[in-house]
Backbone of each chain as ProteinMPNN parsed JSONL, in Angstrom:
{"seq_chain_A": "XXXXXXXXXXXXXXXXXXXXXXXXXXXXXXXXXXXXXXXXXXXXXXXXXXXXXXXXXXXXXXXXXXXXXXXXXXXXXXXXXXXXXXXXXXX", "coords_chain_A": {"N_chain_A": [[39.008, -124.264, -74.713], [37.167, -124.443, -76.983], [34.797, -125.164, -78.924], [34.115, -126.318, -81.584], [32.985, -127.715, -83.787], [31.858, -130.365, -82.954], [30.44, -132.727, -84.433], [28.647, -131.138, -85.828], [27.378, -129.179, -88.071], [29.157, -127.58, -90.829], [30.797, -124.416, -89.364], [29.813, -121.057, -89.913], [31.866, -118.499, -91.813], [32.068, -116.179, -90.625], [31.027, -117.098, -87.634], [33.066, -118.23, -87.292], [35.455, -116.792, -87.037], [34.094, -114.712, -84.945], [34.213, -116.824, -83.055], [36.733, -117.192, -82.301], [37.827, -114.49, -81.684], [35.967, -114.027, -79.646], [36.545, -115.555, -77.825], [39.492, -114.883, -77.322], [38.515, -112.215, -76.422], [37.598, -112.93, -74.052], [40.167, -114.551, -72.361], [41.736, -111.744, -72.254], [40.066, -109.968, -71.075], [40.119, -111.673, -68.505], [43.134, -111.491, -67.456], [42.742, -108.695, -67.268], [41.544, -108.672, -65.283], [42.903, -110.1, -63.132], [45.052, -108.448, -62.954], [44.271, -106.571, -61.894], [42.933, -107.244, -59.22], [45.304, -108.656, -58.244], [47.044, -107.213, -57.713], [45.48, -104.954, -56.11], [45.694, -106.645, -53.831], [48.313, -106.998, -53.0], [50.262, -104.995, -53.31], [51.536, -102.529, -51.908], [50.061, -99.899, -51.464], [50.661, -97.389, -50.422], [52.961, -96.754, -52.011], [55.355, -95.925, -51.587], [57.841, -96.283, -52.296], [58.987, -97.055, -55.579], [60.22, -99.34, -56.584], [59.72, -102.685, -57.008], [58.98, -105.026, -54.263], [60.234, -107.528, -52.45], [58.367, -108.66, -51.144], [56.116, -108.302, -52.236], [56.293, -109.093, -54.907], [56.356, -111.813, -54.29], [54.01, -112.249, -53.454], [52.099, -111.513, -55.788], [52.797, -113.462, -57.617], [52.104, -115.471, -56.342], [49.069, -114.576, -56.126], [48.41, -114.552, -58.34], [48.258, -117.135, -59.257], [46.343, -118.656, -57.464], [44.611, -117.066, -58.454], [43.704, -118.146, -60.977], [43.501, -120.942, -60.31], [41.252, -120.606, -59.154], [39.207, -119.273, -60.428], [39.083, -121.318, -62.126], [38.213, -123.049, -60.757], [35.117, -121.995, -59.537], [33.964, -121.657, -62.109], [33.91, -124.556, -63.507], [31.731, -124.995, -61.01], [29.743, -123.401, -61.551], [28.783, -124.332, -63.338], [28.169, -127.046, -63.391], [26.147, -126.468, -61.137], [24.082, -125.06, -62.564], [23.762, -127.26, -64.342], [22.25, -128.917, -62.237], [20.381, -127.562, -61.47], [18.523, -128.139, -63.588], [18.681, -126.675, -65.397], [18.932, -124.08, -68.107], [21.429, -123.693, -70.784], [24.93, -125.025, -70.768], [27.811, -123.417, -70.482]], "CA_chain_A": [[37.64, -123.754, -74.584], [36.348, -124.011, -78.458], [33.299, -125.916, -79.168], [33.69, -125.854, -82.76], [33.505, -129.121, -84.333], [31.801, -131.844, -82.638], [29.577, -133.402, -85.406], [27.595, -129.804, -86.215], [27.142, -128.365, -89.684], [30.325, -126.425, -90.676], [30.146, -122.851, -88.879], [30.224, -120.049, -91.006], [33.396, -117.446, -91.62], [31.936, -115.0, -89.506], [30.916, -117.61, -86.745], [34.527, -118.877, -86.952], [36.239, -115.208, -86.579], [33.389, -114.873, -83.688], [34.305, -117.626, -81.901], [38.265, -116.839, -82.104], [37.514, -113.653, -81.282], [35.577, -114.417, -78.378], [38.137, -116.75, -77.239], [40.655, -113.953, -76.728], [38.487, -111.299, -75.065], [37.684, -113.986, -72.198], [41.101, -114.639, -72.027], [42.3, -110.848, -72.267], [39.448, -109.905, -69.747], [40.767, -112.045, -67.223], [44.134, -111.341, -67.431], [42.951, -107.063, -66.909], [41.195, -108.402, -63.613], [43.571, -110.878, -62.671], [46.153, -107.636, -62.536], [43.37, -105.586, -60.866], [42.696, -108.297, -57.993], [46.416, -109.082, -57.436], [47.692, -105.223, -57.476], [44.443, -104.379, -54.688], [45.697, -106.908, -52.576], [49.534, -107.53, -53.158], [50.762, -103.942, -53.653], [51.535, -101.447, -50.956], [49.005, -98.439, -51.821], [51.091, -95.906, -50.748], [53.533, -96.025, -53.529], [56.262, -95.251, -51.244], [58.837, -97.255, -53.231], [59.205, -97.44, -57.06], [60.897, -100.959, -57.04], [58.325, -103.36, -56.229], [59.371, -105.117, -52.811], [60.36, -109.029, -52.493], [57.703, -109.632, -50.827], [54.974, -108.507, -52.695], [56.515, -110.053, -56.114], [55.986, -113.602, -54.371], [52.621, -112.298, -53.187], [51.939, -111.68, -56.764], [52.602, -114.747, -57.972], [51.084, -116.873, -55.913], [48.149, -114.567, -56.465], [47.994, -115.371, -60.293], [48.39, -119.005, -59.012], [45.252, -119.067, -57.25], [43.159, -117.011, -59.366], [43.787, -119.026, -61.946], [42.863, -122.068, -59.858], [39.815, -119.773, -58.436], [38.613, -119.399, -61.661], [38.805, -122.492, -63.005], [36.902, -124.083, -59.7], [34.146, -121.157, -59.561], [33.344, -122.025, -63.841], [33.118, -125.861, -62.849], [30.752, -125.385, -60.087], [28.721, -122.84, -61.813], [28.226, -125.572, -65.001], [27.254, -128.162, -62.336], [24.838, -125.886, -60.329], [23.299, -125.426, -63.589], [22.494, -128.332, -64.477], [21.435, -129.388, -61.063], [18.911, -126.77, -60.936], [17.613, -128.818, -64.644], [19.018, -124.879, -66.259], [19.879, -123.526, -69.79], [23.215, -124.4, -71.851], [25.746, -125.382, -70.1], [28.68, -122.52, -71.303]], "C_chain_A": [[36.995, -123.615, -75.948], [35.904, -125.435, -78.362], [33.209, -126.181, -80.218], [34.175, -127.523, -83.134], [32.94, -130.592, -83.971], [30.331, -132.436, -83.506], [28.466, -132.247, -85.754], [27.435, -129.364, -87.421], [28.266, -127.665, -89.515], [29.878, -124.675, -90.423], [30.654, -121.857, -90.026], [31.797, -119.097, -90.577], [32.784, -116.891, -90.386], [31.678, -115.901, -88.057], [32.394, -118.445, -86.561], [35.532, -118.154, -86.422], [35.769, -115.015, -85.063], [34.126, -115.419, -82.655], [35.875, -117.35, -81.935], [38.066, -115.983, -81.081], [37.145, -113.089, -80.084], [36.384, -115.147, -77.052], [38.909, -115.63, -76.449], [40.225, -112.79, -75.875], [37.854, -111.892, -74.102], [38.766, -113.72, -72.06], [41.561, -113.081, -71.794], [41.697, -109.913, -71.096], [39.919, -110.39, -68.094], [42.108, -111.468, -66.855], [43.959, -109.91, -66.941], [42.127, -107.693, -65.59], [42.267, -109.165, -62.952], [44.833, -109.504, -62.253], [45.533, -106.6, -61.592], [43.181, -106.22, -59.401], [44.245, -107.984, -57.302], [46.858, -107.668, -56.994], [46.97, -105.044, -56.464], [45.403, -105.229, -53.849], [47.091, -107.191, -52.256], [50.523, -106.316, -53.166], [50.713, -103.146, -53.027], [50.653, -100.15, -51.749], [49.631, -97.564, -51.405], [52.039, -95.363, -51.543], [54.683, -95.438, -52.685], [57.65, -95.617, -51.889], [58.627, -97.188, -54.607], [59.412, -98.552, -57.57], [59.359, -101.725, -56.475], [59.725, -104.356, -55.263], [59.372, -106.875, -52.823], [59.363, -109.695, -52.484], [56.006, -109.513, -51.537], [54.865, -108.93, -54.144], [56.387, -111.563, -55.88], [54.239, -113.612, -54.035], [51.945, -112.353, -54.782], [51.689, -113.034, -57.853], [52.065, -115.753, -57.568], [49.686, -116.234, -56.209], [47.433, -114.7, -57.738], [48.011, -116.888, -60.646], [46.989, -119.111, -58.941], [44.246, -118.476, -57.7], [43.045, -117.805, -60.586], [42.509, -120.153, -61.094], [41.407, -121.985, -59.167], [38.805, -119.987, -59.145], [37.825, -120.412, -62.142], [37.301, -123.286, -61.985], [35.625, -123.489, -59.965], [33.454, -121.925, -61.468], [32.895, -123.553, -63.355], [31.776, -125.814, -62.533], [29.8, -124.469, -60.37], [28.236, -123.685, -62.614], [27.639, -126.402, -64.192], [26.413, -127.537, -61.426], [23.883, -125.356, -61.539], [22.646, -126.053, -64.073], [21.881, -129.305, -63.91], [20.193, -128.608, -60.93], [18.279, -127.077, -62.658], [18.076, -127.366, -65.649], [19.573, -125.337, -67.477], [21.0, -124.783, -70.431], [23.593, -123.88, -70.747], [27.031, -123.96, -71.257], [29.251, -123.077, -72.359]], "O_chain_A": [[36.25, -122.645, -76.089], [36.423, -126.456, -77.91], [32.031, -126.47, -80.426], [35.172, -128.205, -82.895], [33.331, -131.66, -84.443], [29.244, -132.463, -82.929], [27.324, -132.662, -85.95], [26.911, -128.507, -86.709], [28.561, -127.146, -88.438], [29.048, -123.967, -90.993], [31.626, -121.933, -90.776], [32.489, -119.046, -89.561], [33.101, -117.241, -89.249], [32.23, -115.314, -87.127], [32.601, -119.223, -85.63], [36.346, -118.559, -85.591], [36.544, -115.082, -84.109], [34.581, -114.849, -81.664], [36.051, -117.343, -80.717], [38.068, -116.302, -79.892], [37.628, -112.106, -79.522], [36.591, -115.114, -75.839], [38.936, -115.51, -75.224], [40.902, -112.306, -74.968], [37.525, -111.166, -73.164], [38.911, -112.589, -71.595], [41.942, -113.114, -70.624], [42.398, -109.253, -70.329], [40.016, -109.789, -67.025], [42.117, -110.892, -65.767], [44.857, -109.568, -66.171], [42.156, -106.863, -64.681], [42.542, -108.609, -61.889], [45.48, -109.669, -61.219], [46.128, -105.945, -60.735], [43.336, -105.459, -58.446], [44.455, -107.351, -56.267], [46.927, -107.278, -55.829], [47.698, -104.9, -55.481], [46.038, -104.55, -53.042], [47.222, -107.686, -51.137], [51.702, -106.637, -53.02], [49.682, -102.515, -53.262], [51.093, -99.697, -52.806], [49.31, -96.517, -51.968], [52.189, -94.179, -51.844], [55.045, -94.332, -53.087], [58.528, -94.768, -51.738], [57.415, -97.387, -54.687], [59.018, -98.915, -58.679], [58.381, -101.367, -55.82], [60.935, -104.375, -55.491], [58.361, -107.418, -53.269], [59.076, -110.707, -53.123], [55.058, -110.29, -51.417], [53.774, -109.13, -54.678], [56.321, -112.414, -56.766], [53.438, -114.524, -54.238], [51.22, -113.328, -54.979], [50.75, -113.389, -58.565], [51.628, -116.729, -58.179], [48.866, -117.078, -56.571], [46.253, -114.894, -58.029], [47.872, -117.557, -61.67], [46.318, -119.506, -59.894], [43.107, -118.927, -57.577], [41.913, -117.968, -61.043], [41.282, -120.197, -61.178], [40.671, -122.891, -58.775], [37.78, -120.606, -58.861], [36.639, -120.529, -62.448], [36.184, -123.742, -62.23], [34.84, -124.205, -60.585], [32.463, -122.645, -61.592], [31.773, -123.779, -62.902], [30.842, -126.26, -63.199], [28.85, -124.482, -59.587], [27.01, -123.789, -62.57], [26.417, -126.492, -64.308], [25.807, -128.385, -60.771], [22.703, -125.288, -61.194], [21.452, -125.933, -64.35], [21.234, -130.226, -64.409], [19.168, -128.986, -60.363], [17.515, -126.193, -63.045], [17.542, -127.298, -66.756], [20.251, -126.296, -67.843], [21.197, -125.997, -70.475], [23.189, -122.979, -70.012], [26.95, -123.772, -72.471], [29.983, -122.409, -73.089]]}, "seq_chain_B": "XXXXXXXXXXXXXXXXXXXXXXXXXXXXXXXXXXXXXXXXXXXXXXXXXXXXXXXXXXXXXXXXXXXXXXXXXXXXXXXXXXXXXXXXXXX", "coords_chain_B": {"N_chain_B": [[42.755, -123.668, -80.658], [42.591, -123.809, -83.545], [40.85, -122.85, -86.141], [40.842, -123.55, -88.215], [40.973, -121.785, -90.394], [40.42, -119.815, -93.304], [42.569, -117.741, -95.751], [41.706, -115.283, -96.389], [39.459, -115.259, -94.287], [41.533, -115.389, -92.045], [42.634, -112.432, -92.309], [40.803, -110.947, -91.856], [40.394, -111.977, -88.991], [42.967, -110.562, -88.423], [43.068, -108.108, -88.654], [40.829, -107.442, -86.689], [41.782, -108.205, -84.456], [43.455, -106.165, -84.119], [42.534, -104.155, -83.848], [41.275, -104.977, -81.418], [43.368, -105.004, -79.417], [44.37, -102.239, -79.312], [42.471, -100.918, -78.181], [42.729, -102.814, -75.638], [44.881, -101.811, -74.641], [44.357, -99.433, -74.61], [42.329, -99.294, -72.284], [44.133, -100.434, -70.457], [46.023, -98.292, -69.636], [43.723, -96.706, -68.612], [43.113, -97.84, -66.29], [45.365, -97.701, -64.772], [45.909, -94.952, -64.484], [43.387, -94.207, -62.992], [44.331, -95.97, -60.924], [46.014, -95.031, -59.977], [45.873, -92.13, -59.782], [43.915, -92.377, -57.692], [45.381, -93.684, -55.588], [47.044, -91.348, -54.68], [46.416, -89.055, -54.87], [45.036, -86.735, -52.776], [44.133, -84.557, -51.567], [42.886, -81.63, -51.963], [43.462, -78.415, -51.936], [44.663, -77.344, -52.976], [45.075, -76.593, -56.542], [47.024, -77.853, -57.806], [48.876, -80.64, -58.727], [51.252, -81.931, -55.802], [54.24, -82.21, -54.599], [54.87, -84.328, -53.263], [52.558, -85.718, -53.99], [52.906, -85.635, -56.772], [55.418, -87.123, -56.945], [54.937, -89.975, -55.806], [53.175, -90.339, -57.956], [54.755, -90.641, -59.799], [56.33, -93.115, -58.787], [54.01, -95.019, -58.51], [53.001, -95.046, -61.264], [55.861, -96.305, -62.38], [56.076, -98.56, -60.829], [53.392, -99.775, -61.526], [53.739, -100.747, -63.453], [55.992, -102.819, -63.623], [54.608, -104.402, -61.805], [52.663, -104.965, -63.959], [54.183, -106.24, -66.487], [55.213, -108.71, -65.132], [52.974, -109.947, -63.809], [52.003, -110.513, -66.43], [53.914, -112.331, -67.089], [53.25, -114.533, -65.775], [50.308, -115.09, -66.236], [50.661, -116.11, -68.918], [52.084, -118.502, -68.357], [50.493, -119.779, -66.814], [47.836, -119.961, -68.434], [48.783, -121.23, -70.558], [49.306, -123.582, -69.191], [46.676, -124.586, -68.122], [45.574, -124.283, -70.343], [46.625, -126.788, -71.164], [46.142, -128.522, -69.935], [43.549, -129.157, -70.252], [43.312, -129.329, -72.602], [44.075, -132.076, -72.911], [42.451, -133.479, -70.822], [39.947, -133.332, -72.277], [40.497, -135.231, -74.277]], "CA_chain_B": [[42.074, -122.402, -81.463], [42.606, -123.712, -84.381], [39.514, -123.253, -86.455], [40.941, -123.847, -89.706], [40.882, -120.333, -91.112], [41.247, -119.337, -95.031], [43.231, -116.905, -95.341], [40.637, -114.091, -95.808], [39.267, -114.929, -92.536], [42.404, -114.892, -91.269], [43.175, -111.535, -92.619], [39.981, -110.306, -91.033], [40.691, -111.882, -87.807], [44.151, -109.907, -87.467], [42.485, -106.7, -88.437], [39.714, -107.478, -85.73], [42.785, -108.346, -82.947], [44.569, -105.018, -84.452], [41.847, -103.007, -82.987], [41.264, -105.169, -80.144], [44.944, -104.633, -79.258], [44.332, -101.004, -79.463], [41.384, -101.341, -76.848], [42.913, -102.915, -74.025], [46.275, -100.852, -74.243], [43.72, -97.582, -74.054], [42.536, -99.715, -71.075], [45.45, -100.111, -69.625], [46.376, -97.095, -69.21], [42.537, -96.268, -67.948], [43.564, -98.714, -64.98], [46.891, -97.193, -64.283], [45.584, -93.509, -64.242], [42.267, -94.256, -61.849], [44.689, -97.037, -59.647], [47.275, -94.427, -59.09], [45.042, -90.981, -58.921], [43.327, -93.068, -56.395], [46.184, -93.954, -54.174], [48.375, -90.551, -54.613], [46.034, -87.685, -55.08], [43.904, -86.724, -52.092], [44.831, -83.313, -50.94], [42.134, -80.416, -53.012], [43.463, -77.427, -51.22], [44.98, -76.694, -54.075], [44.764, -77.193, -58.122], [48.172, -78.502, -58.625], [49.613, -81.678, -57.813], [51.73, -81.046, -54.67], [55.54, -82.445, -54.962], [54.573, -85.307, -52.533], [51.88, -86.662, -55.236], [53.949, -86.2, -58.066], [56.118, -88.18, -56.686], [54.041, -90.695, -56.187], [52.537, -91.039, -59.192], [56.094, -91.499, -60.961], [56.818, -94.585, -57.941], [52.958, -95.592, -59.121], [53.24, -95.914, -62.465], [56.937, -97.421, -62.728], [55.747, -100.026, -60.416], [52.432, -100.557, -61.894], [54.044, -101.69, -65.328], [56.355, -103.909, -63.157], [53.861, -105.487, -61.925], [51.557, -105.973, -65.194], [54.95, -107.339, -66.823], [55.499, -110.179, -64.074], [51.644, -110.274, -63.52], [51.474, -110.832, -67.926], [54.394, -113.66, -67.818], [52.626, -115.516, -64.388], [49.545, -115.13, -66.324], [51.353, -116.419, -69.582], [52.369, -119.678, -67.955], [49.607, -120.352, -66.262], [46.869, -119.823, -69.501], [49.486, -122.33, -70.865], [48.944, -124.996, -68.278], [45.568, -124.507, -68.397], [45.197, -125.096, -72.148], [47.209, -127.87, -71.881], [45.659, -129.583, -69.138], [42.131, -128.573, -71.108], [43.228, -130.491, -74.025], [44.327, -133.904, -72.437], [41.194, -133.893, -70.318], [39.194, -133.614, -73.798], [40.557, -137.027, -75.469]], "C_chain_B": [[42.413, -122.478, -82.829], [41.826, -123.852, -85.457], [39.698, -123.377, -88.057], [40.682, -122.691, -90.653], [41.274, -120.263, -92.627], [41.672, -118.12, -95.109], [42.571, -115.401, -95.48], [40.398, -113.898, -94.84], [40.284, -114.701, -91.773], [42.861, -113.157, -90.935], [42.256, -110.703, -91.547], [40.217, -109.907, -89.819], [41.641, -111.179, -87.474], [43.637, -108.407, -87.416], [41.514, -106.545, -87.089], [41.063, -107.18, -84.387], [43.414, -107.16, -82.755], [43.628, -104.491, -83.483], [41.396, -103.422, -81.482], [42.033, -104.446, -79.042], [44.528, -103.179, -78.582], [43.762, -100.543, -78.104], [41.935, -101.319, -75.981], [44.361, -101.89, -73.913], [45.355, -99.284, -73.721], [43.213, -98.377, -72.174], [43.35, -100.112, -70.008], [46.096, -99.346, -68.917], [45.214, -96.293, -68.518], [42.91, -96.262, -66.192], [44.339, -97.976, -64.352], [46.371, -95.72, -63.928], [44.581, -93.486, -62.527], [42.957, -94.875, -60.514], [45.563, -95.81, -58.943], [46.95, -92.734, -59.15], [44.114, -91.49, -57.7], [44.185, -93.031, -54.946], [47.145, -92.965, -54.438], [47.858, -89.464, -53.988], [44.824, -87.61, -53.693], [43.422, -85.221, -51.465], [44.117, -81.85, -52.11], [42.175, -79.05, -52.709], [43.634, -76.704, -52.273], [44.354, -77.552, -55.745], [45.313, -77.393, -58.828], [48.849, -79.679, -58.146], [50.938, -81.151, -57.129], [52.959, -82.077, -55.236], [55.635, -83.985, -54.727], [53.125, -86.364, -53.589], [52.585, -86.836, -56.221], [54.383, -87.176, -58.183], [55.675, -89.772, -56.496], [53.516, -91.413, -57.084], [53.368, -91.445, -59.677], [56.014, -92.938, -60.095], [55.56, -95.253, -58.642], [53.15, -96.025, -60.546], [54.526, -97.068, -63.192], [56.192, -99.039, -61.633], [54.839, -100.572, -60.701], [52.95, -101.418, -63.245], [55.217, -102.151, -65.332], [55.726, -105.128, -62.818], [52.992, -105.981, -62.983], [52.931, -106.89, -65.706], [55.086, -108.478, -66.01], [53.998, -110.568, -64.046], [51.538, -111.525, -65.193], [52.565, -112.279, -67.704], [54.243, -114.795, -66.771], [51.638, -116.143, -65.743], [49.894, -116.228, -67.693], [51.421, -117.907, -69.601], [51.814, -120.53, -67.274], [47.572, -120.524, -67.316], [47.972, -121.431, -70.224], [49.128, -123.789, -70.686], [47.637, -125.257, -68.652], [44.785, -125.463, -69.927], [45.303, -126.5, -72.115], [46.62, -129.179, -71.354], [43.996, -129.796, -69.744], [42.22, -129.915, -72.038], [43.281, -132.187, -73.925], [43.041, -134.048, -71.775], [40.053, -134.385, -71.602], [39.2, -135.103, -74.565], [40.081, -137.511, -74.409]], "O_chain_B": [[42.565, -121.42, -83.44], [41.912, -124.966, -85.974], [38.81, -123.302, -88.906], [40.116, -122.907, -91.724], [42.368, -120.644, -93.043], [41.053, -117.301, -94.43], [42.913, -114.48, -94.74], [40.72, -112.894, -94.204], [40.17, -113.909, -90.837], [43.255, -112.686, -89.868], [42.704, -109.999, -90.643], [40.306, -108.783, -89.324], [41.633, -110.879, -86.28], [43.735, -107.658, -86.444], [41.521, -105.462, -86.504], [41.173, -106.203, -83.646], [43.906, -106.857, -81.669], [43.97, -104.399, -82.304], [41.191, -102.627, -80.564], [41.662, -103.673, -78.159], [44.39, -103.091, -77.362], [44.36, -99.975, -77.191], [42.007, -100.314, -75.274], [44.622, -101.315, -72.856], [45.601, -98.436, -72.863], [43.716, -97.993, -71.118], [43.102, -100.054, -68.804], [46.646, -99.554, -67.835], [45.531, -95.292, -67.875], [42.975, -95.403, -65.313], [43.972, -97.546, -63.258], [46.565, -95.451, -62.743], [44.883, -93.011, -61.432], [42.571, -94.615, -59.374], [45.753, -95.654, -57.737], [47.765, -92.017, -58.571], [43.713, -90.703, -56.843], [43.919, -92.625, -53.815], [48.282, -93.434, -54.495], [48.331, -88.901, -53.001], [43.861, -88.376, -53.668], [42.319, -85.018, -50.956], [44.839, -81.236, -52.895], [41.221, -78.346, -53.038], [43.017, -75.682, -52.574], [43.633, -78.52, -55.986], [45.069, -77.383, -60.035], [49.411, -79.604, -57.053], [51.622, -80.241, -57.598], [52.712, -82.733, -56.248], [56.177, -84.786, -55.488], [53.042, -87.59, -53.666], [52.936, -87.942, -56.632], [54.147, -88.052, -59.016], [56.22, -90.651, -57.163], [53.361, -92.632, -57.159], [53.256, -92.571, -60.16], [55.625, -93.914, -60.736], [55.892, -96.125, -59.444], [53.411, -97.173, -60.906], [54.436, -98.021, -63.966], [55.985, -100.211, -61.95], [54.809, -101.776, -60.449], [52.544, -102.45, -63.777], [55.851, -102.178, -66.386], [55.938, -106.293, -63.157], [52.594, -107.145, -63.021], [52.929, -108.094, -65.449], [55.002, -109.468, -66.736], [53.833, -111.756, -64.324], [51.211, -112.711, -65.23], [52.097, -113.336, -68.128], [54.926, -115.818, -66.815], [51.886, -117.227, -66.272], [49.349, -117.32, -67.535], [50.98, -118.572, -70.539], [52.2, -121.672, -67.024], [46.528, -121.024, -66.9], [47.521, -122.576, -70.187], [48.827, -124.719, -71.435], [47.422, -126.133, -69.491], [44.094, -126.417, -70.285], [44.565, -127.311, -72.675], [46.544, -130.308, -71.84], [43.431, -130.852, -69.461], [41.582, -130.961, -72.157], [42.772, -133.111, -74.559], [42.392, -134.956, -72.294], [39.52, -135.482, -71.764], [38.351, -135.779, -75.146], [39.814, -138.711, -74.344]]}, "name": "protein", "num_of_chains": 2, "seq": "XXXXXXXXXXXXXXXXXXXXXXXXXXXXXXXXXXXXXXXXXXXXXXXXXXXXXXXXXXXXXXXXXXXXXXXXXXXXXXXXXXXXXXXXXXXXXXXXXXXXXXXXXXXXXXXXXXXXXXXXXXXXXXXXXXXXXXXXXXXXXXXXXXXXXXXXXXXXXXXXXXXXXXXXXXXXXXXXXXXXXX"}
């Protein structure tokens, strides 16, 4: 996901830190909903157990499967309904 | 993400990530408090947690920071892919 580089004027320090920077709290963002999503829907709520439970460690994982793959589709098809409706920058 | 850093900027950037860091761990623990006074505590008769929440909350929090670890090395291996499949699409 870095943009930096394709025939542009060299970016400055601070627009180079920026864009790192930026980089990681996307990525670090997702990752605190991606545990918020899967936990709501993968995780017995009443907490009657301590261990977590077979079956909601495969629920887990498959649910960090498909948000991933959720993700990724949803970003796509927002960039292409963008610039179907003639819109902005593209992300 | 490799934006070609000198090592000033670099220095910057780790100080910047230091306090990032800092951030989501206080968030972390935001999560964990609200997810599991949510699903323990319901009971205002009184103005002490009752034996039956307590309890609770210990099963809550050991299993919430079961699941972020397994959630973090899903998430891990699937930011991975991602990248990797990112980068070959690119050339």
């Amino acid at each position: 996901m870095s943009f930096l580089g394709f025939g542009r004027p060299q970016p400055s320090s601070a627009e180079k830190i920026a864009a790192v920077e930026n980089e990681l709290k996307m990525v670090a963002e997702m990752h605190s909903r991606m545990i918020k999503v899967c936990t709501s829907k993968c995780v017995d709520k009443t907490y009657r157990e301590g261990e977590l439970a077979k079956g909601e460690a495969v629920c887990l994982d498959r649910c960090a499967a498909k948000f991933f793959e959720a993700h990724q589709k949803i970003f796509e098809q927002i960039q292409t309904e963008t610039q179907n409706r003639g819109g902005g920058p593209a992300f | 993400m490799d934006a070609g850093l000198t090592q000033a900027e670099s220095r910057e950037l780790d100080q910047r990530l230091q306090k990032r860091q800092v951030k989501e761990f206080m968030n972390v623990i935001g999560n964990l408090v609200d997810n599991c006074f949510n699903a323990c505590v319901d009971d205002f008769t009184s103005k002490a947690l009752s034996g039956r929440e307590g309890g609770c909350i210990s099963r809550c929090v050991i299993k919430s920071m079961t699941t972020q670890t397994r959630l973090g090395e899903r998430f891990a291996e699937l930011n991975a892919a991602m990248t990797a499949e990112m980068q070959n699409k690119g050339r």
